[in-house]
N, C-alpha and C positions, 0 to 999 in steps of 0.2 A: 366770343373769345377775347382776351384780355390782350395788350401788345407783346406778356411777358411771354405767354405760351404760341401766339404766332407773328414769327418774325416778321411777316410779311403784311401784316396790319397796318395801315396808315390812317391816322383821325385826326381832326380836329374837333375842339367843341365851341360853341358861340353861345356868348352871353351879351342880353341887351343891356348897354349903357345908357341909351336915352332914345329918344324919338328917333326911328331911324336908323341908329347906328347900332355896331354893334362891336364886340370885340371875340377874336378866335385865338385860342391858344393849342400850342400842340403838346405832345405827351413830354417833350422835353422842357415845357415851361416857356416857349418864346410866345411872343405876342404881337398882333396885328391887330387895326380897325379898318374897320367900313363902314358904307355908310352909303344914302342915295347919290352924292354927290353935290348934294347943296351949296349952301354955307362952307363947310367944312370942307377941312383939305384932303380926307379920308378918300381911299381910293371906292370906286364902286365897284360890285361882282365883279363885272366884264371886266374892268381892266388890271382886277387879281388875276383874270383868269389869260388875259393880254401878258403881265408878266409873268406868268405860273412858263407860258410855253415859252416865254422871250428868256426865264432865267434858266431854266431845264436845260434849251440850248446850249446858252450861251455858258454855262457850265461843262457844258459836253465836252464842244468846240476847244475852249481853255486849257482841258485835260490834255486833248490829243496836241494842240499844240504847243502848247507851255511844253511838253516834255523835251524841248529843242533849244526856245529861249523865252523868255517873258515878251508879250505884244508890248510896242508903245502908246498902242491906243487900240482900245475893247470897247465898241460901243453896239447895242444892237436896239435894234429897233422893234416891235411888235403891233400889227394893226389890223383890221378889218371893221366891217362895215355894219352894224346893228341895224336889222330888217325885221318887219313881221310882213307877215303873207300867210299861206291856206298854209304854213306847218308850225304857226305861231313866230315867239321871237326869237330871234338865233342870228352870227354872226357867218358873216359870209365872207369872201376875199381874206381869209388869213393869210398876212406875210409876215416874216422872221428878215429882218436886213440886216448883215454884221457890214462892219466899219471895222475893221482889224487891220492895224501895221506892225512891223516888227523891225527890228533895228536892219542895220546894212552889214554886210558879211555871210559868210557860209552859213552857221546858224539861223541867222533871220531867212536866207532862202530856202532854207530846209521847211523852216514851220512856212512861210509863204505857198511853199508847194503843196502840205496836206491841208491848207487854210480850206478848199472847194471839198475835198476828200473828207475832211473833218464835219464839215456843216453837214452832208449827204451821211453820212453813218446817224447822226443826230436826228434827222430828219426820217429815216427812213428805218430807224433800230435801236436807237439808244433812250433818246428822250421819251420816258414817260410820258408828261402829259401832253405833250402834242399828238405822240402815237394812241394816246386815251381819244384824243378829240377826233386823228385820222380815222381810226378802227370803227369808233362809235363804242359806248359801252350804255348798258340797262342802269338806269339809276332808281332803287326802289325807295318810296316816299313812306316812312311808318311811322305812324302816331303812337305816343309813348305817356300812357297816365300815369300819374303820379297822384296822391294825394295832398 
């Protein structure tokens, strides 16, 4: 299926640039690299996939709070710990930390009060990919020839 006939489609595609790295564009034309990490200042998988849940968040959070007043300061943080063991390699200890203030007045206490309420709907309903990585999902590997 094409993204015109279902809405609900999301892709990217990646093309290699050079040893290593690579570049991913999405159907709207924007662009991102990666890369192992070397040399270069390209992010690696894991920590696309570190902001993937730190920005779904921290996008969430923004929504329900901003509707009160603009934060003075949005920062969030995303980490865990890259392990292999008997289920291969995979990230363990994921944590999401927000850094959020908001100015001083009724407003500002307004979004301070759904600030905890806001991260928890995020966390437990709203955010795609963190809820992708909670849930677990099937990821199928297919080889695609071309001549």
């Amino acid at each position: 299926m094409s993204d015109q006939t279902d809405p609900s489609l999301r892709s990217v595609e990646l093309t290699r640039i050079g040893p290593a790295r690579f570049k991913a564009t999405n159907a709207r034309g924007g662009e991102t690299f990666f890369g192992t990490g070397g040399e270069d200042p390209d992010f690696t998988p894991v920590e696309l996939l570190l902001a993937a849940i730190a920005g779904c968040s921290a996008l969430d959070v923004e929504a329900i709070t901003h509707k009160r007043t603009s934060s003075t300061r949005f920062d969030v943080r995303a980490e865990g710990r890259k392990v292999r063991d008997e289920h291969g390699n995979h990230l363990t200890g994921l944590r999401v930390s927000f850094d959020v203030a908001f100015p001083e007045g009724r407003e500002g206490d307004v979004a301070r009060a759904r600030l905890q309420a806001a991260i928890e709907m995020s966390r437990d309903r709203l955010c795609t990919v963190s809820r992708t990585v909670q849930l677990g999902a099937d990821v199928a590997y297919d080889r695609v020839s071309r001549p």
